[in-house]
Structures are given as structure tokens and as C-alpha cells.
C-alpha positions as CSV (number, residue, x, y, z in Angstrom):
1,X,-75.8,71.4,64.7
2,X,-79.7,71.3,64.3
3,X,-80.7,67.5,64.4
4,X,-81.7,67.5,60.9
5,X,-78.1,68.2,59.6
6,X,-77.4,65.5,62.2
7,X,-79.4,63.0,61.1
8,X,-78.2,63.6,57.6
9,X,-74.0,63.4,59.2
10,X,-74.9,59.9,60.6
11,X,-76.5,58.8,57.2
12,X,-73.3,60.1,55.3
13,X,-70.9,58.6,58.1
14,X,-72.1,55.2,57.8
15,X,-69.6,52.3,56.1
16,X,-70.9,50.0,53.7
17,X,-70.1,46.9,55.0
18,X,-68.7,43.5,52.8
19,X,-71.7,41.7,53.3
20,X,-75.7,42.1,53.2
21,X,-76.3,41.1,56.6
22,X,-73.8,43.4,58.5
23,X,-75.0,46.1,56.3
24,X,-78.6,46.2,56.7
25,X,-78.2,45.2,60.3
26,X,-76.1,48.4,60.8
27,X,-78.6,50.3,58.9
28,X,-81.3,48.9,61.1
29,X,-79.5,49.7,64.6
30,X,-78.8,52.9,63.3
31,X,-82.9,53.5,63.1
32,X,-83.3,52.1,66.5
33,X,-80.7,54.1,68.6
34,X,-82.5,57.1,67.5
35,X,-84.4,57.9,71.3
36,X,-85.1,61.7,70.7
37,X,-88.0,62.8,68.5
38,X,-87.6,66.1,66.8
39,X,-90.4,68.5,66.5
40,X,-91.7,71.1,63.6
41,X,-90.3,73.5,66.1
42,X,-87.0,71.9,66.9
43,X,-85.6,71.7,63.2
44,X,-86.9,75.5,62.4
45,X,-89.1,74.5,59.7
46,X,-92.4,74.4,58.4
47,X,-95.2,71.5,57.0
48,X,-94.3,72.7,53.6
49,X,-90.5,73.0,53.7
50,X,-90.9,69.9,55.6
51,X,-92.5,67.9,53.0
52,X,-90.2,69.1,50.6
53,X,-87.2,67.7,52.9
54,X,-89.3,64.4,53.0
55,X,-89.5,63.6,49.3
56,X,-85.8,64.4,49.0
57,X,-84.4,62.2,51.7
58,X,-86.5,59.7,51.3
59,X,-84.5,58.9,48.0
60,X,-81.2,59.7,49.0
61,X,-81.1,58.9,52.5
62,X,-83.3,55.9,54.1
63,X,-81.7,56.6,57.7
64,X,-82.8,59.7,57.6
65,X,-86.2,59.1,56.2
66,X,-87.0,56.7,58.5
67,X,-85.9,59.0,61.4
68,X,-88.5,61.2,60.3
69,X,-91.1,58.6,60.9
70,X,-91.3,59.5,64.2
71,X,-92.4,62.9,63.7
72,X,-96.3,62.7,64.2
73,X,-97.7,64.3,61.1
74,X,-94.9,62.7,58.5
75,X,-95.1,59.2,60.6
76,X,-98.1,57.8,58.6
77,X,-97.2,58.6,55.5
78,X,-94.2,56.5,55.2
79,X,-94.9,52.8,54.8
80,X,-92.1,51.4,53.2
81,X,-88.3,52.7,52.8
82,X,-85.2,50.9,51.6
83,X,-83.2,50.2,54.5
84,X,-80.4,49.6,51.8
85,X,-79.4,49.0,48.2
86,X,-76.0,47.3,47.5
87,X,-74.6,48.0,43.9
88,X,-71.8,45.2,42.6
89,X,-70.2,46.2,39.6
90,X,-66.8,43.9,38.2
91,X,-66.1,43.7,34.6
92,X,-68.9,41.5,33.2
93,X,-70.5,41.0,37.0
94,X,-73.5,43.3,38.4
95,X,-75.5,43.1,41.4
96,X,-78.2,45.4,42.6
97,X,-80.2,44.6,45.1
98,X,-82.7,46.9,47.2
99,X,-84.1,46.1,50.4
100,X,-87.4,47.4,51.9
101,X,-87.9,47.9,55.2
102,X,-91.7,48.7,56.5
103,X,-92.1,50.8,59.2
104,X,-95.1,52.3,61.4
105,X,-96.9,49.2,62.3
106,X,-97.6,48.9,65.8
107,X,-97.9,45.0,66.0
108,X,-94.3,44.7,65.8
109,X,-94.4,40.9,65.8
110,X,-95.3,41.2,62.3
111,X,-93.5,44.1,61.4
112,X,-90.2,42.9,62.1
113,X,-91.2,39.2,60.6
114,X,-91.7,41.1,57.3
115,X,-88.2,42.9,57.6
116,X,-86.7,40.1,58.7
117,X,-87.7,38.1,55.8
118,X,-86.8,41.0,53.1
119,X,-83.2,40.9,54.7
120,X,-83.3,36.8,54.3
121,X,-84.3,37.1,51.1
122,X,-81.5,39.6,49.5
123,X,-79.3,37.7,51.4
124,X,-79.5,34.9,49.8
125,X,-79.5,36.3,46.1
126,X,-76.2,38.0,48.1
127,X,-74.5,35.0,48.9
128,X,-76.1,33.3,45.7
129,X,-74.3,36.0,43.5
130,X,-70.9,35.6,45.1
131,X,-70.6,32.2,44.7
132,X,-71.7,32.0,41.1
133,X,-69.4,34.7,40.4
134,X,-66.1,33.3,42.0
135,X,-67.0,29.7,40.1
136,X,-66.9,31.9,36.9
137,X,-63.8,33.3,37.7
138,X,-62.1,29.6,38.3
139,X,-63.4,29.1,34.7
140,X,-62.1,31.8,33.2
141,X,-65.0,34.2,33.7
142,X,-68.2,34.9,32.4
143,X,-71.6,36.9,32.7
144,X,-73.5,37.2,35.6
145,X,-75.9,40.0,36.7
146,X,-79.1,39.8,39.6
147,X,-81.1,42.4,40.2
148,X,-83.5,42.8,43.5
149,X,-86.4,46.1,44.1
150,X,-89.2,46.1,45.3
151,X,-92.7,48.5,44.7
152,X,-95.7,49.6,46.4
153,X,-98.7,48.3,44.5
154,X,-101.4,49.3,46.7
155,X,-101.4,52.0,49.9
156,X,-104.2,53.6,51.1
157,X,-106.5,54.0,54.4
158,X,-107.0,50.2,54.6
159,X,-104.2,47.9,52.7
160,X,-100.7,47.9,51.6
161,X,-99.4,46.0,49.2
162,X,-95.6,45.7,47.9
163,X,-94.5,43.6,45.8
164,X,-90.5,42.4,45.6
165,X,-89.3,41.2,42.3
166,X,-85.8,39.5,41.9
167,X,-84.2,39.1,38.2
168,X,-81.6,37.0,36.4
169,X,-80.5,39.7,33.8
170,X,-77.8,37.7,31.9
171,X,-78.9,35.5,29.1
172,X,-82.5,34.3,29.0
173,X,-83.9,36.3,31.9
174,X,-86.3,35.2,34.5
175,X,-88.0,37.3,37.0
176,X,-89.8,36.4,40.2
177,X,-92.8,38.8,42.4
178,X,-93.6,38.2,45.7
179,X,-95.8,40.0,47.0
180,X,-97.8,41.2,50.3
181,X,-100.6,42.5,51.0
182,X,-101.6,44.1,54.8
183,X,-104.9,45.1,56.2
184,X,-103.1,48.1,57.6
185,X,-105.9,49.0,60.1
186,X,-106.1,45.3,61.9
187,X,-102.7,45.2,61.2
188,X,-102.5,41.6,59.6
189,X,-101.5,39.9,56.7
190,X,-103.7,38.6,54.2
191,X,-103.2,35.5,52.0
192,X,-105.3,34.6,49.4
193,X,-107.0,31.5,51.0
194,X,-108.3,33.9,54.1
195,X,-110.3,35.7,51.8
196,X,-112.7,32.4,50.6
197,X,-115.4,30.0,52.7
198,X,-113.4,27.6,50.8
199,X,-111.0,26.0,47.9
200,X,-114.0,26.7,45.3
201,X,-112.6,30.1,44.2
202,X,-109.4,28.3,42.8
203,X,-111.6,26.7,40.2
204,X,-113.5,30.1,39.6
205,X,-110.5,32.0,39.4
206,X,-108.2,29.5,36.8
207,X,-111.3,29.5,34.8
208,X,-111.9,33.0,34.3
209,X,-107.7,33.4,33.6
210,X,-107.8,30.2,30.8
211,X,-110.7,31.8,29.4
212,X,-109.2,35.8,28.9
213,X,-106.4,34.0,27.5
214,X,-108.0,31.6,25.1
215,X,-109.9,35.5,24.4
216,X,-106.4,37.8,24.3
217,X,-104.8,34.9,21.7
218,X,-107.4,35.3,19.8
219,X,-107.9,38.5,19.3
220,X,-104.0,39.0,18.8
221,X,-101.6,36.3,17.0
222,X,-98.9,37.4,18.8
223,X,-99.8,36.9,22.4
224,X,-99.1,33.1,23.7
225,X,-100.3,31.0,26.9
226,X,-99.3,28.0,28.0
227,X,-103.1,26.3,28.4
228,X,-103.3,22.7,29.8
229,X,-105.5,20.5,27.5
230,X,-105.6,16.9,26.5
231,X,-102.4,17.5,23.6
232,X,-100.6,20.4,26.0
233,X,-99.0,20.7,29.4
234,X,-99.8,24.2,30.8
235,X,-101.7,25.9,33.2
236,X,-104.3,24.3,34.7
237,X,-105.2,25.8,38.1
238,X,-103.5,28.7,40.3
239,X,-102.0,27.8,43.6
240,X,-103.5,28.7,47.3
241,X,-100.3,30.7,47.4
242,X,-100.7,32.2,44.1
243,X,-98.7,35.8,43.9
244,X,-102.2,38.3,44.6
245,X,-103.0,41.7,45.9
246,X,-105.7,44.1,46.4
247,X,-105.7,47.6,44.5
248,X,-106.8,50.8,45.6
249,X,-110.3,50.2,44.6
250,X,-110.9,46.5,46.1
251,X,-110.1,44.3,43.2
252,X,-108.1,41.5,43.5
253,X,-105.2,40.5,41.2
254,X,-103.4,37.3,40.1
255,X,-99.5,37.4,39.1
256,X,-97.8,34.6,37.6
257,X,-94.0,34.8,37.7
258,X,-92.2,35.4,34.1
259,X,-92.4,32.3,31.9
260,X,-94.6,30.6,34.3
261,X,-97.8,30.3,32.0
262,X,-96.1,32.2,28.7
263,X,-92.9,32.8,27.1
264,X,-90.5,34.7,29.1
265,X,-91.2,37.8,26.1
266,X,-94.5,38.4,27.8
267,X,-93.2,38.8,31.4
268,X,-94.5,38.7,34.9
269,X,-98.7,38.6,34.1
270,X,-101.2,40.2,35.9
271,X,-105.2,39.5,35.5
272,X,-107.6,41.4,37.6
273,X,-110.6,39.2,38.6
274,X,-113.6,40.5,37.9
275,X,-115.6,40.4,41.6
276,X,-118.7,39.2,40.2
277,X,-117.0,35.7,39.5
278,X,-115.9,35.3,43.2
279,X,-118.1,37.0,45.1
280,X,-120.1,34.0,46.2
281,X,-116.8,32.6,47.1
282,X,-115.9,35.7,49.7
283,X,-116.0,35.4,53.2
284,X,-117.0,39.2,53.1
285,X,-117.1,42.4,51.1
286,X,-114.4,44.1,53.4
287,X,-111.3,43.6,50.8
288,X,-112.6,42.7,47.9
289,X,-115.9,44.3,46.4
């Protein structure tokens, strides 16, 4: 059996488990037992017929995809996989949560912190989802549906950013985005205060944002912020760990979480700051330019 159709058994063979953490833990050992690296030569194939096996497996089989990491040519194009997704579905109850795993770093330390707090994370909203559901049940049922994925925002040469969102989809929604963002070639992560001399770009920032949305509610009636003032409550200034990341051409982007500083119609917002606002702020013009 060549070790392609192998890799492909192994992915097919494994159980899903009752619960998250056995799962993705299984998934994870399954990645790590794999010693042997296969070669262009070994599996028969060439780059193109090999990229072609990439994009397919990468979608229907994370084992396998991630067992291609180690061959050297695919190996640095894939940055983030799902090491799992688990699927609930029970009469009025749905779960479907996805869990990225990143892959390719060489400081494993933070590499494995990342993971390690993906798998925390969808294992709460796990655990979270079971017990709300079997309190429904005592009651004589109900509605209940979560929803977990993640997506890359940003990869190229220098950063990576992905960004996990988590959703109540029953009733009046809400949705949450995390996000991080990695300086792929020192291999660290970047929050937003590392990028300033100081606190003074949270004053610079807030007031650019209350100012495009004073401009975007006035230009259109049916757009709404939530804008502190002496008669409202509302947004006033972003937090230090504000929701951020970097895009492909060095801008940086604020996210607020869905009904955070509008109604929940309007969703999870993003602004892109303009750089000329912050730039005295910047420690540098390495990230952000």
C-alpha cells in the first residue's frame, strides 16, 4: 500500500470520540506518531498532481493534510488546518464547532500554546453546549444551537493572522472574533500594545472610529453606533486588547464583537486605521506602514 493511501486508511479508521478533548487529542497523536517523511518520489507523483492531492485533502482529511506538512516543498504552504470539526445534531439542538490547529512553526513553545488554547476554547463551548442542552431537556426541551470556525485573515511572507469566531445561533444571536496575529519570520505573537511607544494610540485610534461613525450615520439613516456622549452610554475608547490584525498590505484593523458598539443587525465591525493617524504612535514601520 503506497503511504499516501495509507495516510488516507488511518484518516478514515479513526473513531470520533464522545468528547472534544479525547477527539482532538487523538487527532493530535495521530499527527505526531507519524516518524517517516514521504518523498515526491516515494508516493509516485508529481508537483502538479501533488498539489492537486493537497487542495483535496486538505478539506476532507486534516490527518492527512497535516501529514503532508512534512514534505519540504508543501510544508510552508500550510499554516493552519482543522485538526477537527464536531457536528451535533438532535431535534431542535445543533452544534458545530471547528478547531484549527497551526502547524510549521519551529518555536514550538508557541506553537503548541496556540493549539492548546484553540482545543480549550472549543472545549468549553463543548461542555457549555451539553449542559445547556440536558437543562432543556429537564424542562421539556427547547432551542439551542453554537457554532465555532475559524479563518485566515492575513498569510503571507511575514504575518499570519486567523481569526476564530464562536456564535449563539438560536434567538437573538451574538457572535464573538478572536483573533491572532504572528510575525511568522521571528516567530512571535503580536498584540496590539507591542506595536506603540505608548497608551497614546488608544486615544488616536477611538477617535478616528467615533468619527467614521458619526460620518457612516450620516451619510446613511440606516446605519447605527452606539457613541458615548454626555446623554448616551456607548463607546468611548478601544481596549489594549482590542480584537486587531494586520492585512496583507500592512494596515492594521479594529474588530468589535457583534452588538458591542451597534445593534446586533450590523454584526462583528471592522475599521481599518488609516496609518497616517498612528504613525507617530509606532514603534516602527516593520508591521504597520
Amino acid at each position: 500500500m503506497s503511504k499516501l493511501n495509507e495516510s488516507k486508511k488511518q484518516y478514515n479508521d479513526i473513531e470520533i470520540p464522545s468528547e472534544l478533548e479525547q477527539l482532538v487529542s487523538k487527532s493530535i497523536q495521530t499527527v505526531k506518531m507519524e516518524q517517516k517523511k514521504p518523498s515526491f518520489k516515494k508516493l509516485g507523483i508529481g508537483i502538479a498532481a501533488a498539489a492537486a492531492i493537497f487542495v483535496a485533502s486538505v478539506n476532507m482529511s486534516p490527518a492527512l493534510a497535516q501529514s503532508l506538512s512534512t514534505v519540504p516543498i508543501l510544508g510552508s504552504i500550510i499554516q493552519v488546518v482543522s485538526v477537527q470539526e464536531i457536528i451535533i445534531e438532535e431535534d431542535t439542538y445543533n452544534a458545530d464547532l471547528k478547531v484549527p490547529n497551526i502547524t510549521g512553526l519551529t518555536n514550538k513553545e508557541l506553537e503548541n500554546s496556540l493549539n492548546e488554547k484553540y482545543i480549550a476554547e472549543n472545549k468549553v463551548l463543548y461542555e457549555g453546549f451539553q449542559k445547556e442542552m440536558e437543562a432543556l431537556k429537564e424542562v421539556g426541551g427547547g432551542n439551542l444551537g453554537v457554532v465555532s470556525t475559524y479563518e485566515v485573515v492575513t498569510d503571507t511572507d511575514e504575518i499570519l493572522s486567523i481569526s476564530r469566531y464562536e456564535a449563539n445561533i438560536v434567538g437573538s444571536s451574538s457572535t464573538t472574533m478572536r483573533t491572532d496575529t504572528i510575525d511568522k519570520k521571528n516567530e512571535i505573537l503580536i498584540t496590539l500594545p507591542s506595536l506603540f511607544k505608548d497608551n497614546g494610540y488608544i486615544d488616536a485610534i477611538s477617535n478616528y472610529i467615533k468619527d467614521e461613525m458619526a460620518k457612516e450615520m450620516e451619510a446613511d439613516e440606516t446605519i447605527m453606533y452606539w457613541i458615548a456622549s454626555e446623554e448616551e452610554i456607548g463607546f468611548e475608547t478601544i481596549r489594549p486588547d482590542q480584537t486587531f490584525s494586520i492585512t496583507a498590505d500592512h494596515k492594521l484593523t479594529i474588530s468589535f464583537d457583534k452588538y458591542e458598539v451597534a445593534p446586533g443587525s450590523m454584526g462583528v465591525i471592522t475599521f481599518e486605521i488609516p496609518s497616517g493617524i498612528i504613525k507617530e504612535e509606532l514603534i516602527s514601520d516593520y508591521y504597520i506602514r
